[in-house]
C-alpha positions as CSV (number, residue, x, y, z in Angstrom):
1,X,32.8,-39.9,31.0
2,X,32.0,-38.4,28.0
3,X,29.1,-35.6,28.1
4,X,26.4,-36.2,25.7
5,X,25.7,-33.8,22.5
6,X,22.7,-31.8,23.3
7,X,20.9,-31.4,19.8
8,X,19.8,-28.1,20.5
9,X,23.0,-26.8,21.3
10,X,24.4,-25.5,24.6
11,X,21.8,-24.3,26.8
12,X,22.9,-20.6,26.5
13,X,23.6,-20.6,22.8
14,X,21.0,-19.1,20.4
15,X,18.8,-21.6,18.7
16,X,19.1,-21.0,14.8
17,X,15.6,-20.6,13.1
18,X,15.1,-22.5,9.9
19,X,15.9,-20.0,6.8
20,X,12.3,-19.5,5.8
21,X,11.6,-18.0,9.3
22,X,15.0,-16.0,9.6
23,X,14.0,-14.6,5.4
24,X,10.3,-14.0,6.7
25,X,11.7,-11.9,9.8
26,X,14.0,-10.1,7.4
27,X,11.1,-8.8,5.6
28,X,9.2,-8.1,8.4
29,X,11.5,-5.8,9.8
30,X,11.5,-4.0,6.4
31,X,7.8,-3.7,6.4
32,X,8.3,-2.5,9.9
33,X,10.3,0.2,9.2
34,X,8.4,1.5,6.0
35,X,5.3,1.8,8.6
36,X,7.1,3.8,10.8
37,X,8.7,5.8,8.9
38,X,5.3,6.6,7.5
39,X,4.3,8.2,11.1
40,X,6.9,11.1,10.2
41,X,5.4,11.6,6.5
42,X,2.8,14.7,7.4
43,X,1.5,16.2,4.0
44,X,-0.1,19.0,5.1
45,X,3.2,20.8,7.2
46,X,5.1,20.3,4.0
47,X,2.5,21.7,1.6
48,X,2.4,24.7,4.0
49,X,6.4,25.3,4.2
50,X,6.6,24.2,0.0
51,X,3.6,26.4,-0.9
52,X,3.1,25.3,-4.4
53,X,1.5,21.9,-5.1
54,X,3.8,21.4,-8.6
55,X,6.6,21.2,-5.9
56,X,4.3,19.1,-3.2
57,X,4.2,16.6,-5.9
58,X,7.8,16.5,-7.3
59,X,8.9,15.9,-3.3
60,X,6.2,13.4,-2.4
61,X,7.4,11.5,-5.3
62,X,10.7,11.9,-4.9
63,X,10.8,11.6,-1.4
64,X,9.0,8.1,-1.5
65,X,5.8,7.6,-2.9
66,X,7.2,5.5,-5.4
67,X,9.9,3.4,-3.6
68,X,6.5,2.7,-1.1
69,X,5.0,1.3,-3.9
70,X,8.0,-0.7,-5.0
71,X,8.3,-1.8,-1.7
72,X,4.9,-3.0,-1.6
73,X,5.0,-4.5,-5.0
74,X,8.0,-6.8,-3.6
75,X,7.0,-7.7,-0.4
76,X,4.0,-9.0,-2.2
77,X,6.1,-11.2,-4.2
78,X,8.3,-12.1,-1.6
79,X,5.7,-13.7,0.5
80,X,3.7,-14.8,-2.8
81,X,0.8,-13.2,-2.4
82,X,0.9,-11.0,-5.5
83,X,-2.7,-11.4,-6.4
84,X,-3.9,-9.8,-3.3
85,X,-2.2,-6.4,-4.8
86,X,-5.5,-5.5,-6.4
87,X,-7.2,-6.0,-3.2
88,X,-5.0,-4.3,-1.3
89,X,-4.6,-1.4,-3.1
90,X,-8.1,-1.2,-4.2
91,X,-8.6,2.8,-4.2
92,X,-6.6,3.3,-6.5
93,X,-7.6,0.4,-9.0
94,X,-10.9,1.7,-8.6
95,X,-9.5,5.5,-9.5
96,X,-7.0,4.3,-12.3
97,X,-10.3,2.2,-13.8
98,X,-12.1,5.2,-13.9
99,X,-10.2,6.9,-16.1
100,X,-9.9,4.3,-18.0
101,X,-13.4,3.4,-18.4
102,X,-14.2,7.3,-19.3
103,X,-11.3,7.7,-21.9
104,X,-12.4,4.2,-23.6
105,X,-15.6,5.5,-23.6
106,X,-15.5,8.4,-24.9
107,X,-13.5,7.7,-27.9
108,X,-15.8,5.0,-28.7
109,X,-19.1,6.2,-27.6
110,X,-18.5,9.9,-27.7
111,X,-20.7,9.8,-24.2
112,X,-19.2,10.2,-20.7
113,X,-19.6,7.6,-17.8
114,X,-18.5,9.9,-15.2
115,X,-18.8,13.5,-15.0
116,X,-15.3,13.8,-14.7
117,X,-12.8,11.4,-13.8
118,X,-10.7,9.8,-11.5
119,X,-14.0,8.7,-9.9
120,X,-13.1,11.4,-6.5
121,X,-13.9,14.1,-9.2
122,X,-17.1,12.8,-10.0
123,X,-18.0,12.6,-6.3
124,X,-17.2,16.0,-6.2
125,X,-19.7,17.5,-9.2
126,X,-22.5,15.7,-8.1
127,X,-22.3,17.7,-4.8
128,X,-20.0,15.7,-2.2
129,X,-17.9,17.3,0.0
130,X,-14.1,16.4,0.0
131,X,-14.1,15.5,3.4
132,X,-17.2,12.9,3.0
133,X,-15.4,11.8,0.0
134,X,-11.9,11.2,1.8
135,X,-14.3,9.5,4.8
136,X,-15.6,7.4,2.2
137,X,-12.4,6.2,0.8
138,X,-11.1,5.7,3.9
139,X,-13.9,3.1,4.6
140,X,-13.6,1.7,1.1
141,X,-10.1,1.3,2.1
142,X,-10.2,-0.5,5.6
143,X,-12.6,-3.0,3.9
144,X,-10.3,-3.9,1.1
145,X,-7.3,-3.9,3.7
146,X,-9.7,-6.4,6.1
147,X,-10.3,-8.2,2.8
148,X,-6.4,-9.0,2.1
149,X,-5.8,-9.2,5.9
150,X,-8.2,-12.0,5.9
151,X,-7.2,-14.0,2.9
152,X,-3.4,-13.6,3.6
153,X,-1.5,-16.8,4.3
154,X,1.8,-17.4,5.0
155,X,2.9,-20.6,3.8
């Protein structure tokens, strides 16, 4: 007798998954891996070891900064979903619009918007204190992150 062709393949062999799931797991395990390796990033022991802030800079943006945002930036296109990058960086829209908004008007107004800009400056002349500020932010940030979180689909 002749056994019969399971369609699923022997009953110990690894099912395949269709390519859309297998390319979605791929980046998945990308994203993983940038959010863990962002456990070890701690800003505040390297400032501290570096001791000037000129050299804080030049190694957080060398060391990543900007391959995270590159990373970001692709992920968002690889799961089409590139309009949600507003949203989802939305701090620092809302600080690269500032600066905008002040430097437009200035040189067209000759008045100031903000006492001084990016916007965490301002918050800091009218009397803030930079750790209500960063609490702020931080808030401002978790909603915008719920926001995308929310209207993320994967198709």
């Amino acid at each position: 007798m002749k056994a019969e062709s399971n369609p699923q393949g022997s009953p110990g062999a690894p099912r395949s998954l269709p390519r859309a799931v297998g390319f979605l797991g791929s980046t998945a395990i990308v994203v993983g891996t940038i959010i863990g390796s962002g456990i070890f990033l701690v800003p505040h022991d390297v400032a501290r070891q570096v001791g000037s802030v000129r050299t804080l800079m030049l190694v957080w943006i060398l060391g990543g900064v900007l391959a995270l945002g590159g990373a970001l930036g692709t992920v968002a296109v690889i799961i089409k979903q590139e309009l949600l990058l507003p949203f989802i960086g939305g701090i620092f829209v809302i600080e690269a619009l500032s600066v905008m908004l002040q430097v437009g008007s200035y040189k067209l107004r000759k008045k100031r918007i903000f006492k001084m800009a990016p916007l965490h400056h301002h918050f800091e002349l009218i009397g803030w204190s930079e750790s209500k500020i960063i609490v702020r932010f931080w808030i401002v940030a978790l909603v915008f992150a719920l926001f995308s979180l929310t209207t993320l689909k994967l198709r």
